[in-house]
C-alpha positions in Angstrom: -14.4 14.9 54.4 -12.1 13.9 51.3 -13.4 13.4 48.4 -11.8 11.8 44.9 -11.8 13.9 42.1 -10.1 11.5 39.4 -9.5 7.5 39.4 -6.7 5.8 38.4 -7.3 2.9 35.9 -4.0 0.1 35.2 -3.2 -0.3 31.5 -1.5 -3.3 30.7 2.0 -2.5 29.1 2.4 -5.0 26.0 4.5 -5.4 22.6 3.2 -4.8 19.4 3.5 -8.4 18.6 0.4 -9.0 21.6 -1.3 -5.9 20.2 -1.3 -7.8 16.4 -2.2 -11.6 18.2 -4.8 -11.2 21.1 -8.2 -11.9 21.5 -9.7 -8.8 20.6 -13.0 -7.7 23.4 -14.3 -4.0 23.1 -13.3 -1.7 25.8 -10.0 -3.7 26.5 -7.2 -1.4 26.4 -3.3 -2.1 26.0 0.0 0.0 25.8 3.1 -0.3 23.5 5.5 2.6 23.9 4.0 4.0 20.4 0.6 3.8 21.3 -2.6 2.9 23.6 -4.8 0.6 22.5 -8.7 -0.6 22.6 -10.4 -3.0 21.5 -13.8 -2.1 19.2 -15.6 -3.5 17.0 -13.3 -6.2 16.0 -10.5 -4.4 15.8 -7.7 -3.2 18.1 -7.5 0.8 17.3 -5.7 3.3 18.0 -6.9 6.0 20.7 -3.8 7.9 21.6 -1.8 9.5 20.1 -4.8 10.1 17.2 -2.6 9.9 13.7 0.4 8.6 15.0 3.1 6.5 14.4 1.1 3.5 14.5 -2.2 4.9 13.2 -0.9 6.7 9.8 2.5 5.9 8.3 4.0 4.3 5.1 5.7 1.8 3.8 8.1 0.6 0.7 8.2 -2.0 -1.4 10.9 -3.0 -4.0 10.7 -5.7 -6.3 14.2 -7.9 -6.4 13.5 -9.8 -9.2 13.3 -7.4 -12.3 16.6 -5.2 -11.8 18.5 -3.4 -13.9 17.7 -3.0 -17.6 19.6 -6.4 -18.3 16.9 -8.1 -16.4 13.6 -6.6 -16.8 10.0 -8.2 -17.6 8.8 -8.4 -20.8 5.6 -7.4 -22.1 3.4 -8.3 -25.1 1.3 -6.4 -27.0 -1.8 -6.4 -25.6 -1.4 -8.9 -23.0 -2.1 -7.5 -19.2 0.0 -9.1 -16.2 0.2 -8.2 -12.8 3.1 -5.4 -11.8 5.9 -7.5 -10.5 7.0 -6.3 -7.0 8.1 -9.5 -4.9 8.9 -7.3 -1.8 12.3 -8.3 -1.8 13.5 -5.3 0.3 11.1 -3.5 2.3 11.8 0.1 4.6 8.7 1.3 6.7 7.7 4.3 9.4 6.8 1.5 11.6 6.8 -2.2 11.9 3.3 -3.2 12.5 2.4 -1.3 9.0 1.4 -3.7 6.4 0.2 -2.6 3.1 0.9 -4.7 0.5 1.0 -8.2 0.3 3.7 -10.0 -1.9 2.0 -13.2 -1.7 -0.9 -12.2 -3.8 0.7 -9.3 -4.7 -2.2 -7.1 -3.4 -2.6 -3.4 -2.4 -3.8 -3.8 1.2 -6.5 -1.3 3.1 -6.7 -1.4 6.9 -9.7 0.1 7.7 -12.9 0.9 5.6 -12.4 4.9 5.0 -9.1 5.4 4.8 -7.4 7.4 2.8 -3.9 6.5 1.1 -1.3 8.1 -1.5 0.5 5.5 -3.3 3.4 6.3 -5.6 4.4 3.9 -8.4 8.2 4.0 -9.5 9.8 1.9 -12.2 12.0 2.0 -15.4 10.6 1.3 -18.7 11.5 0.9 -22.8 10.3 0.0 -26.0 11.1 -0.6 -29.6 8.7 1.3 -31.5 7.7 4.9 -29.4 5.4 6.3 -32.1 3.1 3.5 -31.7 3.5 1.8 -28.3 2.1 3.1 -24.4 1.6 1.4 -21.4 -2.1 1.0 -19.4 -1.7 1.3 -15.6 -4.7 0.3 -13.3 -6.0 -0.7 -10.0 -7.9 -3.6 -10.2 -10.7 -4.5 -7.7 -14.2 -4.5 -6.7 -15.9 -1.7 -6.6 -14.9 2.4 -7.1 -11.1 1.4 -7.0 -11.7 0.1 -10.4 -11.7 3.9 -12.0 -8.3 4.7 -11.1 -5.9 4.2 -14.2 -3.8 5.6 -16.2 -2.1 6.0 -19.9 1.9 6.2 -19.9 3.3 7.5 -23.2 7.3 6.7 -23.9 8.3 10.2 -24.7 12.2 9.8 -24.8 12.2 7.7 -28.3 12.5 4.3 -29.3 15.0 1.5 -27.0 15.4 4.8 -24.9 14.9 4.4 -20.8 12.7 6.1 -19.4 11.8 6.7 -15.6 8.3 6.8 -14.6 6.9 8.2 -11.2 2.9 7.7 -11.1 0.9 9.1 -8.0 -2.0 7.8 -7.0 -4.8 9.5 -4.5 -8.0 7.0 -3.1 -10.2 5.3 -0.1 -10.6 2.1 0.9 -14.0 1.0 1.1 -15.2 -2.9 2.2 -14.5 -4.4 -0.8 -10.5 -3.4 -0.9 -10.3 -3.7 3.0 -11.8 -7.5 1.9 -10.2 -8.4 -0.8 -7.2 -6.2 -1.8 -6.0 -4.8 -5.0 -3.6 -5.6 -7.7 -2.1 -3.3 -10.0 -1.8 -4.5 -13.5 0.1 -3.1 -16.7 -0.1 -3.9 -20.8 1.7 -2.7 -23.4 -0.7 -1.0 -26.4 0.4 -1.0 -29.8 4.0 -3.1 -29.5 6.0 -5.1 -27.1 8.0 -2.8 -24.1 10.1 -3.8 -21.2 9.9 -3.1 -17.3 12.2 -3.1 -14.1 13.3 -1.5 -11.2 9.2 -1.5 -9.5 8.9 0.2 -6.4 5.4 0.5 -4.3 5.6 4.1 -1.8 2.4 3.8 0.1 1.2 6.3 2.7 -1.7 6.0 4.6 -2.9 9.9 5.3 -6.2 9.3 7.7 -7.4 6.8 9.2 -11.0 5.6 8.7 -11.7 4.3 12.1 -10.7 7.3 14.1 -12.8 9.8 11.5 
């Protein structure tokens, strides 16, 4: 008497493009050559390979529009703007990665718990050092709203100088929701800003923790 020991089950082979657009129903499973699929809870996640190419990643984001120090974005004392990053040239680990959206020019989360490292690059100068800095924050609902930070101009006055901020936080429902923007003001004098760049790296995924 024979007896089976294992069952085969078909997978149906897909392209990312069907992975992002299908009806999602928990338990349905689908496979890119990156990744297997299933549908839960809403959501199409990752189940093999866990923290793969699909499932963590980053992405980059350069703004177009303020380039060069002959055309950069002025800022008033005082007043705070959005960071300008149009996404005018964007490089990423993999194509179905989207984590900022140059539309509303918001920080995007994918899933409630994850974790990301984003790095904020760009060029920056004013006319009076001894008096002027520059407030950085995330802006949000919810815990995102403590992350910020002070940004000194330490190389003199009308001098360039390059600044590379890292930034370390989790998504919870409100930025999965709703997003985040980063915003800047100049304190104590007018500066200038260019060259914006957005690295973001997604380092664990929420939905697979």
């Amino acid at each position: 008497m024979r007896k089976n020991t294992s069952y085969r089950v078909h997978v149906q082979n897909t392209d990312q493009n069907e992975v992002d657009s299908v009806n999602i129903e928990n338990g349905a499973m689908m496979r890119t050559d990156d990744a297997l699929y299933m549908g839960h809870n809403g959501q199409n996640v990752i189940v093999y390979p866990q923290g793969g190419i699909s499932s963590l990643g980053w992405a980059r984001y350069d703004d177009t529009e303020y380039v060069g120090s002959q055309d950069t974005l002025d800022l008033a004392d005082g007043v705070e703007v959005v960071m300008p990053n149009n996404a005018g040239n964007v490089v990423k680990s993999h194509s179905s990665i989207e984590f900022y959206d140059s539309i509303t020019q918001k920080i995007l989360g994918v899933n409630e718990n994850d974790t990301y490292i984003t790095t904020v690059v760009f060029k920056m100068r004013t006319p009076n050092a001894n008096q002027t800095h520059l407030d950085l924050r995330f802006v949000g609902d919810g815990e995102i709203e403590r992350i910020s930070k002070v940004i000194p101009f330490y190389k003199g006055n009308d001098t360039i100088q390059s600044e590379h901020e890292i930034f370390q936080y989790y998504t919870d429902t409100n930025f999965v929701q709703n997003g985040v923007e980063i915003r800047i003001k100049a304190h104590g004098g007018t500066a200038e800003i260019w060259d914006v760049i957005y690295f973001i790296q997604r380092t664990q995924n929420g939905s697979l923790s």
